[in-house]
Residue, then its C-alpha position, 0 to 999 in steps of 0.5 A: x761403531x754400535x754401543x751393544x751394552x749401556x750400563x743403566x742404574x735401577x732406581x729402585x736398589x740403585x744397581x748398575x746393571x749392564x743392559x744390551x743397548x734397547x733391550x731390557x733385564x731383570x734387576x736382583x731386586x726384581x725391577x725390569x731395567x730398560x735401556x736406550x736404543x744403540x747408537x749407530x755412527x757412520x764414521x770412525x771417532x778419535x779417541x778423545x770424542x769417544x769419551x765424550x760420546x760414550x753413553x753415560x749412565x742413565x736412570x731408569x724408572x721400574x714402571x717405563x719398558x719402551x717397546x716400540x725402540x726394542x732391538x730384536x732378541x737375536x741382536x742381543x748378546x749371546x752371552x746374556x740371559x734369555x728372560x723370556x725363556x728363563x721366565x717360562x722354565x721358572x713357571x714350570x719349575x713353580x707348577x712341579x713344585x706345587x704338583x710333587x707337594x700336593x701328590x706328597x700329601x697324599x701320603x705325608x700329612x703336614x711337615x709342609x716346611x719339610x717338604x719344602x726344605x728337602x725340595x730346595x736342596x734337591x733342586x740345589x744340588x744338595x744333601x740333605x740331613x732329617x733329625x727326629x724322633x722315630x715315628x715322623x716318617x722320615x723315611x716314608x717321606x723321602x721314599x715318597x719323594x723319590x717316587x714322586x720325581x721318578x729316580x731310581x732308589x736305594x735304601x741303605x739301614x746303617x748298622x754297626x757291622x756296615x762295612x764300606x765295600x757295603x755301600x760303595x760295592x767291591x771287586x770279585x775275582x771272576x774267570x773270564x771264559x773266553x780267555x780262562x783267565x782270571x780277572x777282577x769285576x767291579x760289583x756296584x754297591x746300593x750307592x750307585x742310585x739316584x737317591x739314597x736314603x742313609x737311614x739312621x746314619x748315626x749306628x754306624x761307626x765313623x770308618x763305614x760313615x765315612x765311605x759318603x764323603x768321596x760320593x757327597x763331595x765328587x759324586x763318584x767312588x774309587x774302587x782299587x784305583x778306578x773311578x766310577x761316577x755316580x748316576x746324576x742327579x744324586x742326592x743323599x738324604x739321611x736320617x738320624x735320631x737325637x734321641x738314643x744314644x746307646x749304639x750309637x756314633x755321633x757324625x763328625x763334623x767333617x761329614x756333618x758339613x757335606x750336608x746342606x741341610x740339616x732338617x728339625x721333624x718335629x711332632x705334628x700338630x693335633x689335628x694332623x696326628x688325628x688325621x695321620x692316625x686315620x689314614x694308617x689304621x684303614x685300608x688307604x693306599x695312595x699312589x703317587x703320581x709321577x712328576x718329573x724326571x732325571x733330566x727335567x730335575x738337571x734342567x731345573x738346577x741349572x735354572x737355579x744356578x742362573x738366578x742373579x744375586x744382588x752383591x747387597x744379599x751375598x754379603x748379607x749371607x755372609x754375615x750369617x757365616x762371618x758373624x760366627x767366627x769368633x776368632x776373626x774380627x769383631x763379632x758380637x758378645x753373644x757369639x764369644x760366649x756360646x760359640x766354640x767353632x763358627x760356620x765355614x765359607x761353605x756355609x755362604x754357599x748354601x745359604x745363597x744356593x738355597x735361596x735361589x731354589x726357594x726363590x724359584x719355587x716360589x716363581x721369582x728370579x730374583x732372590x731377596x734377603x729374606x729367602x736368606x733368612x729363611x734358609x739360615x737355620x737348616x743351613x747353620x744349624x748343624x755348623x755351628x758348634x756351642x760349648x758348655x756355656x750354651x749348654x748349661x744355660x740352654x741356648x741353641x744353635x736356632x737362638x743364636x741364628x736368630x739372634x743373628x738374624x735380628x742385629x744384621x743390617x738389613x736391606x732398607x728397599x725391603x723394610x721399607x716395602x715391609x713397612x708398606x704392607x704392614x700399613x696395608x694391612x693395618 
């Protein structure tokens, strides 16, 4: 009888984790785990010596990986994941990151937190919301960044006579030549892209709005009872000014959730204007190279799906969602003075699938809380509904974010490694 799986606790975080006999695994919070040789008895064993010769768990420390007693990759399970190659998929993914950035900076100066938001929800299956002022490049940046990953694009300018069948596509009745008989024919509508820019999506009324919600959600539509699926991958990205109100229909909530982002553009710096206005009133003209395509761009969200998470950071994301909800148990005085309505599970979801993709982008396999910090406010943002409190006392959905992400425990292995730098660099 062979034991192929030894359970083994990090003893860095303390996290049993289950560990192919001889071989090793990447921990949540980022220690490799090592375990034991297999081992191999050559006659049956009762079941009462079973218990008793069955592995115990053992501790292992980070920095001891045996080498010489490694079993081969192929006697691994196959159910495990393939570290080596994972590894490698993420170093690519990290080197596409840094290629789509620097060839976006060729034409969009700054907004690097922008860009980087917009990657995240891309490599995440994800939509997208950009709420700025007119002038910040909205448009041009996600026009740039369709360009840049080789995806077919379609621009869609919201306006208040937008009908449905404008963005879905209708059906023509068409006589058929062969036959002479008259048929029905399926005409695909600007939806029918890998990225769509919803441009200014807030001037069309909430029927027209509404016609994204099958095709954010299912990515497919439904015309006259058929089905037909969209091209894959496909993203909605959406602009939308804060500002002008006249003309305008404010998103419903409803449609405002299939977002998994909801990005601030806001005004550039003085040096970035100075260079903005530099680079437009002269004969410049980038042209961008193109980096990756539809098929590298599905490989790398399933890597993104396979990155372990620590039970300790999916219940830290979701005391960012529960914490809101002032309606179901104890939640903080703050949250029961400006809070109308909190964030659903749907929130926990994206704050923990955008994690991943930023901990990815930036070359782990892991994901720590802070990539949940760092995602908690595109993804809150627009999830949390303030009343007439908050509003007259000025305080936004980003205070009370922040607010909440100051009273939640966090994890001690990282204030502590937190601490360590801060000693460091002291």
């Amino acid at each position: 009888m062979k034991a192929d799986v030894v359970t083994v606790r990090c003893k860095a975080c303390q996290t049993p984790l289950q560990v192919p006999a001889g071989g090793k695994r990447l921990c949540a919070c980022g220690t490799w785990v090592a375990a034991p040789p297999a081992v191999v008895v050559d006659e049956p064993i009762a079941l009462a010596r079973t218990e008793e010769m069955r592995p115990p768990i053992v501790t292992v420390t980070p920095t001891v990986i045996p080498t010489a007693s490694a079993a081969p990759a192929a006697q691994a399970p196959t159910s495990w994941p393939r570290i080596e190659g994972d590894l490698s998929a993420i170093e690519r993914l990290n080197d596409g990151y840094r290629r789509i950035t620097k060839e976006l900076a060729k034409t969009i100066v700054g907004q690097t937190d922008v860009i980087e938001q917009l990657l995240i929800a891309v490599f995440a299956k994800g939509h997208c919301l950009l709420v700025g002022v007119p002038g910040l490049a909205k448009t041009l940046m996600i026009r740039a960044l369709s360009d840049a990953l080789n995806l077919s694009f379609s621009r869609i300018q919201f306006t208040p006579d937008l009908m449905p069948s404008d963005i879905t596509g209708t059906e023509v009745l068409q006589e058929d030549k062969t036959s002479g008989q008259r048929v029905f024919k399926f005409l695909a509508g600007p939806i029918f892209s890998n990225v769509i820019l919803a441009d200014e999506i807030n001037r069309t009324p909430p029927k027209t709005q509404a016609a994204l919600l099958e095709a954010m959600q299912e990515k497919q539509v439904t015309i006259g009872g058929t089905r037909h699926k969209l091209p894959d991958p496909f993203f909605v990205l959406a602009t939308q000014n804060p500002i002008e109100q006249e003309g305008t229909y404010p998103l419903p909530e409803a449609q405002q959730d299939r977002f998994m982002f909801n990005v601030l553009v806001d005004y550039p710096s003085e040096d970035e204007e100075f260079k903005i206005v530099e680079m437009t009133t002269a004969m410049h003209s980038a042209k961008l190279e193109r980096i990756l395509n539809a098929n590298d761009i599905l490989e790398m969200q399933d890597i993104v799906r396979k990155v372990p998470v620590a039970p300790y950071v999916i219940r830290y994301a979701m005391k960012f969602a529960r914490l809101t909800r002032k309606e179901k148990g104890e939640v903080p005085d703050f949250i029961k003075e400006y809070v109308t309505w909190g964030a659903g599970p749907r929130a926990t979801q994206n704050l923990v699938l955008g994690a991943k993709a930023r901990a990815v982008l930036h070359g782990r396999y892991y994901v720590s809380c802070e990539d949940i910090r760092a995602v908690a406010i595109p993804v809150l943002r627009h999830r949390i509904i303030t009343n007439f409190n908050a509003e007259a006392e000025g305080i936004k959905p980003e205070t009370i974010i922040q607010r909440l992400a100051d009273i939640i425990p966090r994890d001690p292995n990282e204030e502590a490694l937190a601490r360590g730098k801060a000693v460091v660099a002291g």
